[in-house]
matplotlib code that plots the C-alpha trace (Angstrom):
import matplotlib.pyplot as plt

x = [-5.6, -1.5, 0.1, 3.7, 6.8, 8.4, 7.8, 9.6, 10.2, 11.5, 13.4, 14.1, 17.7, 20.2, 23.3, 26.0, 24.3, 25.6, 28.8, 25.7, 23.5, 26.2, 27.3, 23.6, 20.4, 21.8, 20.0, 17.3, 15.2, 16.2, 13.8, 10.9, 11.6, 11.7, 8.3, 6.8, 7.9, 6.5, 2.9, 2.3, 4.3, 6.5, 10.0, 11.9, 11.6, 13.7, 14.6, 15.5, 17.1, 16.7, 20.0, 20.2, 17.1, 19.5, 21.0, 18.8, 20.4, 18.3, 19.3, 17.6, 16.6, 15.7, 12.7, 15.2, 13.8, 15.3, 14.3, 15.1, 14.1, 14.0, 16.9, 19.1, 19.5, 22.3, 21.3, 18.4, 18.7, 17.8, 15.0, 13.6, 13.2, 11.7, 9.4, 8.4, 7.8, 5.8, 3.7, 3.4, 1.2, -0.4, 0.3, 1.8, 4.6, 5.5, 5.6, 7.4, 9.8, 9.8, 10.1, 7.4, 5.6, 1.8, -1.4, -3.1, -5.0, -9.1, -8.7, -10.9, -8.6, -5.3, -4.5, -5.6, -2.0, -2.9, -1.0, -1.9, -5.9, -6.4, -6.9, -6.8, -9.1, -12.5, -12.6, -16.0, -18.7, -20.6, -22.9, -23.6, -25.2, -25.8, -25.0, -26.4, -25.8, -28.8, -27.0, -29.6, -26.7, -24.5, -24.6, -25.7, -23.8, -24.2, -21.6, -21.8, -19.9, -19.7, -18.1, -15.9, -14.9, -12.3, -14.1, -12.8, -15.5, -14.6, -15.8, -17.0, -17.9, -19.7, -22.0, -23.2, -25.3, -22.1, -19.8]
y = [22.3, 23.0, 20.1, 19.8, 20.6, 17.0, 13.9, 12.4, 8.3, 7.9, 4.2, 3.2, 1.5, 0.0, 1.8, -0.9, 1.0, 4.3, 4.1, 3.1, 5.9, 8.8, 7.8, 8.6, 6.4, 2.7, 0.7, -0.8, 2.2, 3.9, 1.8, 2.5, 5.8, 5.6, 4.3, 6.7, 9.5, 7.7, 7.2, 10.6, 12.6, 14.3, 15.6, 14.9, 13.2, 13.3, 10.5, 10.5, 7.2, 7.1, 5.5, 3.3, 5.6, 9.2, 10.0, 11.3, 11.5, 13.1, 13.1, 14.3, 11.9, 13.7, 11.6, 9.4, 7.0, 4.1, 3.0, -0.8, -2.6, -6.2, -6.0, -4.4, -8.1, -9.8, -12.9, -13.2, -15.9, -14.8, -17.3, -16.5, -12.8, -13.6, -15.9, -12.9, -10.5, -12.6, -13.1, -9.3, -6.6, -3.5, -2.5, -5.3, -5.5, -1.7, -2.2, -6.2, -5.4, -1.4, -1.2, 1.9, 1.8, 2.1, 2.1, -1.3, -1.2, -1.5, -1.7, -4.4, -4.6, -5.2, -5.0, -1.5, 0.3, 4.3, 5.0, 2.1, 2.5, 6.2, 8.7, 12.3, 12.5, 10.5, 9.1, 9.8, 7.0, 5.0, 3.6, 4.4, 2.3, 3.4, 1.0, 1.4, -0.1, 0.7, 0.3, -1.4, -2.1, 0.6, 3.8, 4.2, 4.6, 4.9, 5.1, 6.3, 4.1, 4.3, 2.1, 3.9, 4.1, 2.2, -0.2, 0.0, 0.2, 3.5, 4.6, 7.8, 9.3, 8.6, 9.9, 9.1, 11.3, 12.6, 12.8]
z = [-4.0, -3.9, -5.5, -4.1, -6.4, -5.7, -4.2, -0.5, -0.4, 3.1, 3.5, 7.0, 6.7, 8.7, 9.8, 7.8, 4.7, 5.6, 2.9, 0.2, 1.0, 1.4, -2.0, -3.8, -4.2, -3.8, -6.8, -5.1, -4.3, -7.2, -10.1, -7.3, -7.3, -10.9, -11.0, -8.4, -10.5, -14.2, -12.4, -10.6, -13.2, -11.4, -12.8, -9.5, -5.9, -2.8, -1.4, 2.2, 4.5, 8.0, 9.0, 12.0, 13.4, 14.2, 11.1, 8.0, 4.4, 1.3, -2.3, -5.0, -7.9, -11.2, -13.8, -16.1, -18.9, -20.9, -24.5, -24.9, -27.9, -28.4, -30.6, -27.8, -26.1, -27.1, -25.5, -27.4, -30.3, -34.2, -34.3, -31.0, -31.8, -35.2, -33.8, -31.4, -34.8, -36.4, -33.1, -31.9, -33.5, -32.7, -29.4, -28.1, -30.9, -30.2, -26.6, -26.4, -29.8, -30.5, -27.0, -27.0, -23.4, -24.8, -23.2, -23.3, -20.4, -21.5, -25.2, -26.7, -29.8, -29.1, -32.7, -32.8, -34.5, -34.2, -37.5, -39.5, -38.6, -38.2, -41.4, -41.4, -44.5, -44.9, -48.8, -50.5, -49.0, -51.1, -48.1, -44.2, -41.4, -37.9, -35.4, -31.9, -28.3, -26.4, -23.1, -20.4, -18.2, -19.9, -21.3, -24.6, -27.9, -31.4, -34.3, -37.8, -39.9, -43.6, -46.4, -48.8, -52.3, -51.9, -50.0, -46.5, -43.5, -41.6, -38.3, -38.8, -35.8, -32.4, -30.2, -26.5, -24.1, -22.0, -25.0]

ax = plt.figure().add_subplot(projection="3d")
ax.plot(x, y, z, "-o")
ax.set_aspect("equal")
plt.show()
């Protein structure tokens, strides 16, 4: 399959938004565009207005992203945003305070935090246990987990038949 090098929006608009259009992409299409561009992971899109149904205008709109943190809202009070630390954690305190656009969607714990519960080095174990889902309804899994010497439960590895 050829994948095209861009995408094409096409907005059917009235002819009083000429002066809007000739100018570039007026700011209602453009977050849209924005969006198209974040979800199918293209760099760039062309977006082209049919004007009062005879005249055709296309500008080019390049990928663009934005890194707002909580902090960057002035109208925010002190005690509101503190109240919204001490409320946030894992993912959703990177995405609603660091302002970090993580993946949420189907994890079980939303306290999961990548760098606070993943190691690169396994500490000596001290005990293992296999636990297993037999999966009726669902495929099967099992996981090796194994408590270390310094008394933390790590998942160790997993296994199921398509992995």
């Amino acid at each position: 399959m050829v994948r095209p090098s861009s995408l094409l929006k096409i907005k059917p608009c009235s002819a009083y938004q000429l002066d809007e259009w000739l100018a570039g992409v007026p700011d209602g299409p453009t977050p849209q565009t924005q969006w198209y561009l974040a979800v199918t992971g293209y760099g760039q899109a062309n977006v082209a207005a049919r004007l009062g149904g005879n005249r055709l205008v296309v500008h080019r709109v390049d990928v663009r992203s934005w890194h707002i943190r909580l902090d960057d809202n002035p109208s925010l009070s002190a005690a509101y945003i503190d109240a919204l630390r001490a409320e946030c954690v894992g993912r959703w305190r990177r995405r609603m305070i660091e302002g970090t656009w993580v993946i949420a969607e189907g994890a079980v714990y939303d306290m999961f935090d990548e760098q606070r519960h993943v190691v690169d080095e396994l500490p000596p174990m001290r005990r293992y246990w296999v636990a297993i889902d037999y999966g009726t309804a669902n495929q099967f899994s099992a996981i090796l987990y194994g408590l270390g010497a310094n008394d933390r439960l790590y998942a160790i590895n997993e296994w199921s038949p398509n992995s």
